[in-house]
N, C-alpha and C positions, 0 to 999 in steps of 0.2 A: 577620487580616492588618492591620499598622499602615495607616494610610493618609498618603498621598503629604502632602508640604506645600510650599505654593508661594505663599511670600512676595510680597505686591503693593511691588514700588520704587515706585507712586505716593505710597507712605506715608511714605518714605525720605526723610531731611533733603538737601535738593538741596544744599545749600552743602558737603556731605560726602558726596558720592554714592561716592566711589571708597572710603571707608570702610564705608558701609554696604555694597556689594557685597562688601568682603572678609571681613565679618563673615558675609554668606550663604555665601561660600566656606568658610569655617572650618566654620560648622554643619552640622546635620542635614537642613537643607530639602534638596529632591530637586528642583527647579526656580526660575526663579524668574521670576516673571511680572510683565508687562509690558503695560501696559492705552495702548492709544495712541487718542486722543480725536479729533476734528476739531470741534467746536464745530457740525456740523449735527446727525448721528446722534443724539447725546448734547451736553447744555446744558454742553460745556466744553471745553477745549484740555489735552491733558497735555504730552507730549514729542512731538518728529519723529526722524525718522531719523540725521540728526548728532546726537544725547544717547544715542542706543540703541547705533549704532557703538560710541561708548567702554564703552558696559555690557558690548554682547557683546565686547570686545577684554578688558575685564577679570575678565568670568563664569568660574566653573571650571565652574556651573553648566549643564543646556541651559534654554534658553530656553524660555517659553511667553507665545504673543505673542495677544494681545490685541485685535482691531481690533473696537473701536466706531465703525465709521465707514461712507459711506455707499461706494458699492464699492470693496469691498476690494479686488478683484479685480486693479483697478487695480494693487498693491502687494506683489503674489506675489511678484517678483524679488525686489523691496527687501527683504521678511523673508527670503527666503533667502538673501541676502546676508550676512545675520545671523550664520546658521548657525543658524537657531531650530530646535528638535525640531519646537515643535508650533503651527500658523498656526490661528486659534479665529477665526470668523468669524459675524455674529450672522443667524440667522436672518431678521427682519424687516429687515434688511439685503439682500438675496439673491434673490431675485426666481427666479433660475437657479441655487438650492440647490447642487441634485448636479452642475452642472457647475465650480463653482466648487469644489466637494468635488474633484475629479478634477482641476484646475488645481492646486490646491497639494498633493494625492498626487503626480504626473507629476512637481512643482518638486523632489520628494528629503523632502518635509515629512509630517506628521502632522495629516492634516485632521481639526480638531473646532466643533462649531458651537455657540454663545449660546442662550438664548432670555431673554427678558425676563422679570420678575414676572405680567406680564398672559398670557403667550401659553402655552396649556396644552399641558403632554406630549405629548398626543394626534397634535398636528402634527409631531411626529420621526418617525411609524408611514414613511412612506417612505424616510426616510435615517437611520435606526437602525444597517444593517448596513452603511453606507460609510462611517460614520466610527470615528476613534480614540478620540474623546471628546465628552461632551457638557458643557456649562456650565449650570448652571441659577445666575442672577442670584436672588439673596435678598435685593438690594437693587434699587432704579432704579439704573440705570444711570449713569456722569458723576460721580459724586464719591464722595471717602473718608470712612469717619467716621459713615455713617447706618444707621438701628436698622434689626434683624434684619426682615424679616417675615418671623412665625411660618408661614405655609400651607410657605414652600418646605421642610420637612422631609417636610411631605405630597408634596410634587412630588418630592422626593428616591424615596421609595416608589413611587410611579407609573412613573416612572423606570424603578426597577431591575426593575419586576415587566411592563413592557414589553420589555426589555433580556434577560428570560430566557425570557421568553413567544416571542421570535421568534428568537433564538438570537446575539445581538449580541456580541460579544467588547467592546461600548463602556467608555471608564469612565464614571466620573460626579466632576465637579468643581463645587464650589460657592463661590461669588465672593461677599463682601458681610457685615456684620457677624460676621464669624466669628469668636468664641472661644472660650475652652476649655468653655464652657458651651452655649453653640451650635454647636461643633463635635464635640463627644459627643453630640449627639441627630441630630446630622448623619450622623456614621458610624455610628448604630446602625440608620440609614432607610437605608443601602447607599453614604454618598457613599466614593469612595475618592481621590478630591484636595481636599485643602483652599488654599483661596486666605485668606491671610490679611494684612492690612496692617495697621490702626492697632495690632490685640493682638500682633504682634512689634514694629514699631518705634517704639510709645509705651511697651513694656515697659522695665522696668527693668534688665532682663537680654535684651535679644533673643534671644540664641542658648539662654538656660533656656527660654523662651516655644517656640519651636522644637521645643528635644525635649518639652518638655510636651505641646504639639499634637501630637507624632510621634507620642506614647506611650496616644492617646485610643483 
């Protein structure tokens, strides 16, 4: 099966943001994802909630949102206000996991959760079966643009052989130097979402980078 691709807009030229989203509407991507920072969780500031408003007013897209931030929990409404598919929430963030899983199922959303480079598979063994999806981070967290590390193909594996081992219908998305080169050794270890930013919109053709990734 192809796997899903979901464009990071933090990689999007801000001064043309209404253009870049309508190029994601024209393409192949199947969501398009939206990384929202607070400068504590993570060492940076992305967008707030007025720049996301106009994304989702002009997405054909659904959304998959993003929060690296310290609780989220706080902010359930406001992504669904959105109209987002899917509310991703980082595990070392979360203190109250699966109640925060169950806040934004109840909100109409698709609860999926983070985890960082450092924090091993092992700790989704309790909320494996409540969520939609899971992230696994192949970069730190906080900015665009930085090299792959190599182990999370490994984690991708770990993953999916947990995920069948207890019967999880979860996916698996993978956020962080993802290209056509590291995203074919990605879906070969079971990922089935690719989050990808700088290799679509430093490409020279965004919307050929697109299906190229589709077609991995």
């Amino acid at each position: 099966m192809k796997p899903m691709i979901s464009p990071s807009i933090l990689s999007a030229d801000f001064a043309y943001l209404a253009k870049d989203v309508e190029m994601l509407n024209r393409s192949e991507a199947d969501w398009v994802h939206i990384d929202i920072m607070d400068g504590v969780f993570v060492p940076n500031i992305s967008f707030g909630f007025p720049v996301l408003k106009y994304v989702a007013k002009l997405s054909e897209k659904p959304l998959d949102v993003h929060l690296m931030i310290v609780q989220p929990e706080k902010f359930i409404q406001e992504v669904k206000a959105l109209g987002a598919h899917v509310m991703n929430v980082h595990y070392e963030a979360c203190p109250h996991l699966h109640r925060v899983v169950q806040q934004i199922r109840e909100a109409g959303m698709q609860p999926a959760v983070t985890i960082n480079p450092a924090t091993p598979v092992a700790m989704l063994q309790d909320i494996i079966c409540d969520v939609y999806m899971v992230l696994i981070m192949s970069v730190n967290p906080g900015f665009g643009g930085q090299k792959f590390i190599e182990h999370s193909v490994e984690k991708v594996r770990e993953l999916r052989a947990l995920i069948e081992r207890t019967g999880s219908k979860a996916l698996i998305e993978v956020d962080g130097g993802v290209n056509l080169e590291t995203g074919a050794r990605l879906v070969a270890a079971g990922a089935d979402v690719l989050v990808a930013g700088n290799a679509v919109f430093a490409a020279e053709n965004p919307e050929e980078m697109i299906h190229r990734l589709k077609e991995l």
